[in-house]
C-alpha positions in Angstrom: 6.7 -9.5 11.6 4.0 -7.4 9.6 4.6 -3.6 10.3 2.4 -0.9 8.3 5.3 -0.7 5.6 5.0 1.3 2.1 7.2 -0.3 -1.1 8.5 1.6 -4.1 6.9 -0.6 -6.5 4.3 -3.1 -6.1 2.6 -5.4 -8.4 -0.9 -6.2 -7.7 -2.5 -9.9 -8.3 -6.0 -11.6 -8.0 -6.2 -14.9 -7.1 -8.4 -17.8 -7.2 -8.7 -21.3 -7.1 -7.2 -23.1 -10.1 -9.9 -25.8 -9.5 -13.4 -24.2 -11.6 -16.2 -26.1 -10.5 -17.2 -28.3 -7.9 -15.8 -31.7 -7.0 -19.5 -32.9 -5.9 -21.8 -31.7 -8.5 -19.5 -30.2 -11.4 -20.8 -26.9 -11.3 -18.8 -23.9 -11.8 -17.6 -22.2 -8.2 -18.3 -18.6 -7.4 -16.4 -16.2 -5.8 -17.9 -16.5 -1.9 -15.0 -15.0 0.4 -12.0 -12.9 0.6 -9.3 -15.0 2.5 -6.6 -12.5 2.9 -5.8 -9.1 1.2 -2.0 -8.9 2.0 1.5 -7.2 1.0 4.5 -10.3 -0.2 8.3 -9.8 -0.1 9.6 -12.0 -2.8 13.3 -12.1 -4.2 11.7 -11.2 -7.3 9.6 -8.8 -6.2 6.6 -6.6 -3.8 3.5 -8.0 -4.8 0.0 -7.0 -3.4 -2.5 -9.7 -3.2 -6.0 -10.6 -3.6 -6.7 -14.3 -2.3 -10.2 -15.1 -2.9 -12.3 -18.4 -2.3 -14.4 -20.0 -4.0 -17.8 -22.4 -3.2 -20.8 -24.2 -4.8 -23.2 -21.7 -5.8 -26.1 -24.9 -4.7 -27.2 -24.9 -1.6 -27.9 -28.5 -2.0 -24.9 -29.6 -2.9 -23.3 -31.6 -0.3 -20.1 -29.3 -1.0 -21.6 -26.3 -0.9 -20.0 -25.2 2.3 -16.5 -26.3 1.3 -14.3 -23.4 0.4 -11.8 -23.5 -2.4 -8.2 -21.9 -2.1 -5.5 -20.8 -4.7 -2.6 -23.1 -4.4 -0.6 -20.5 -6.1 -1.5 -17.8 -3.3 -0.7 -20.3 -0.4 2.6 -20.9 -1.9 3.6 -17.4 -1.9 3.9 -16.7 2.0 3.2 -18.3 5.3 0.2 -17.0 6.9 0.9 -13.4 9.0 4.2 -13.4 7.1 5.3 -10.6 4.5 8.4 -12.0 3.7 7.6 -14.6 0.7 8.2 -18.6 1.1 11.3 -18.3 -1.4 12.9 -15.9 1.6 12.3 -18.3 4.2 13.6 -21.3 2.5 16.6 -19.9 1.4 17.1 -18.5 4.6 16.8 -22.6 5.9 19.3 -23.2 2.8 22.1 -21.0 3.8 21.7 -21.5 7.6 21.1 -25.6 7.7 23.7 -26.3 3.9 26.2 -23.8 3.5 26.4 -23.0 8.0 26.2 -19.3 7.4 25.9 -17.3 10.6 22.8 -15.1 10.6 25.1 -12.1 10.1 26.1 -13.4 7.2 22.6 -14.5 6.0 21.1 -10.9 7.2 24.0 -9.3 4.4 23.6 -11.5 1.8 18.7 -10.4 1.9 19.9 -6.9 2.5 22.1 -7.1 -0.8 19.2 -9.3 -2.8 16.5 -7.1 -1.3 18.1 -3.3 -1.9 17.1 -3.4 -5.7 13.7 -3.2 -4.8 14.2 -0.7 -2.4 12.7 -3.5 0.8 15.2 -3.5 3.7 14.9 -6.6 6.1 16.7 -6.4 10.0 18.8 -9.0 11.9 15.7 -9.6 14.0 13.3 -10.9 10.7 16.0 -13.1 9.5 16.0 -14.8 13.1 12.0 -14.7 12.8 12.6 -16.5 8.7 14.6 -19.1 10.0 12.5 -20.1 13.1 9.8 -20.0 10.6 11.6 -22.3 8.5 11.8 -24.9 11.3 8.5 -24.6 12.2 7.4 -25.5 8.7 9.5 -28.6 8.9 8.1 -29.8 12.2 4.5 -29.1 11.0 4.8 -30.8 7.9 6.0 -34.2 10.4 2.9 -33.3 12.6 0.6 -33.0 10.4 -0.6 -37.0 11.3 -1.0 -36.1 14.8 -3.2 -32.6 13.9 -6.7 -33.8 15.7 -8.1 -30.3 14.6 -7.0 -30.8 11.1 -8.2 -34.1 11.0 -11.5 -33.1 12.3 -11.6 -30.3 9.0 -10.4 -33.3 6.6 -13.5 -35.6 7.6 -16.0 -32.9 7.7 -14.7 -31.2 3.9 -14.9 -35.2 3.1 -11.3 -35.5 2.0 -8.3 -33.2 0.9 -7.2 -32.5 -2.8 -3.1 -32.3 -2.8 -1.2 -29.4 -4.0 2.2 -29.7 -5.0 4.6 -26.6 -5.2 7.9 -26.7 -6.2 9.8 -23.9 -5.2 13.6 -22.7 -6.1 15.1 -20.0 -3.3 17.5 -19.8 -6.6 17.8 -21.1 -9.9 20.3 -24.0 -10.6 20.0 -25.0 -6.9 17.7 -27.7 -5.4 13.9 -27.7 -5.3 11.9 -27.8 -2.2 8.3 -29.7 -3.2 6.0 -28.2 -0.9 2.5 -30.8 -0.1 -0.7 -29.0 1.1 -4.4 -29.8 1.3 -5.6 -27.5 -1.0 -8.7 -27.0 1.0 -7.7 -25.8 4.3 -3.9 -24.8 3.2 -2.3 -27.3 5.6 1.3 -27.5 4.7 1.6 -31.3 4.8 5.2 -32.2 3.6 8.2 -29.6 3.2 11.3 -31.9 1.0 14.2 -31.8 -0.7 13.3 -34.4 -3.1 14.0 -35.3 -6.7 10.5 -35.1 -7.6 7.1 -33.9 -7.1 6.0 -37.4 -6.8 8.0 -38.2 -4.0 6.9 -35.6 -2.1 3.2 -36.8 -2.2 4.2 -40.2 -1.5 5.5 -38.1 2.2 1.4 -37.3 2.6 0.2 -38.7 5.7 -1.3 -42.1 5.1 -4.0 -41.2 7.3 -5.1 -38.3 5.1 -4.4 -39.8 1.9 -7.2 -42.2 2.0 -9.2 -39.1 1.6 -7.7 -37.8 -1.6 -10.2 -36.0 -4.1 -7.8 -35.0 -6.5 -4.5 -34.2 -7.1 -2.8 -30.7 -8.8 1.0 -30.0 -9.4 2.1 -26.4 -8.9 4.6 -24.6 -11.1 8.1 -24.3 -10.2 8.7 -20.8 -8.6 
């Protein structure tokens, strides 16, 4: 989906984990890694990011190989995608609750998108949608993930993120759940509250639970 694309305007954004220090020892993380460097479609706007991670600064730490991520930057886009998680879900809203065709979803992103100058083809909104449903079907597999598992055990835990997101205002909100630590998207609901969606958290992860942060609503 990611072609070498240039946008009109584009904001630029540093990110970082909202969590400061470590969840071991208390000290103050610094910046280790950068985990991607990447262009974002959103409805509101182009926005070039900076995702950085974090660690313990002590090699002694029994944390200090665990690397921190920005909620906030996770939420933004799947991983590989340029088109922002607020495109693909409302993409899964008018396909799945209002039964538009994709021709009909491809007019209505080409009309949203052409203020800021960002066209989008019939083919991307096919890719959006099968995105969508992958994101659904992960978040249900996420029990069954051995290799995520494996990660969960060896970072001694997960520490929940919880993103509410709006594809527009006044509609629904769709409470995305992920382990913080390795971005696993671990439930993806239409739910009244953010506290229902964590209760969706696999129980065999849960156990594991260092801590727990609630996102904004986009």
């Amino acid at each position: 989906m990611e072609g070498a694309r240039k946008f009109a305007h584009v904001s630029r954004r540093f990110y970082r984990p909202e969590q400061y220090h470590c969840a071991e020892c208390q000290r103050g993380l610094r910046r280790a890694v950068t985990l991607s460097e990447r262009t974002v479609v959103t409805l509101e706007g182009v926005i070039k990011l900076v995702h950085a991670g974090y660690r313990c600064p002590d090699p002694q730490c029994a944390g200090h190989h665990r690397t921190y991520r920005s909620a906030r930057a996770d939420a933004l886009a799947l991983p590989w995608f340029t088109y922002g998680m607020d495109i693909v879900l409302l993409v899964g809203r008018l396909r799945l609750r209002e039964h538009q065709t994709v021709d009909e979803i491809h007019g209505e992103l080409l009309k949203r998108l052409a203020p800021l100058g960002v066209k989008i083809s019939r083919r991307e909104v096919l890719y959006l949608f099968e995105a969508y449903s992958t994101l659904l079907r992960e978040s249900l597999e996420a029990k069954d993930d051995v290799e995520w598992l494996a990660q969960v055990e060896k970072q001694g835990g997960i520490i929940v993120s919880v993103d509410g997101i709006q594809p527009e205002k006044g509609n629904e909100t769709v409470y995305l759940v992920r382990d913080a630590l390795s971005g696993r998207v671990l439930a993806a609901e239409n739910v009244t509250s953010s506290e229902t969606a964590v209760m969706r958290v696999p129980a065999c992860a849960s156990g594991g639970v260092r801590g727990a942060r609630t996102g904004d609503d986009q």
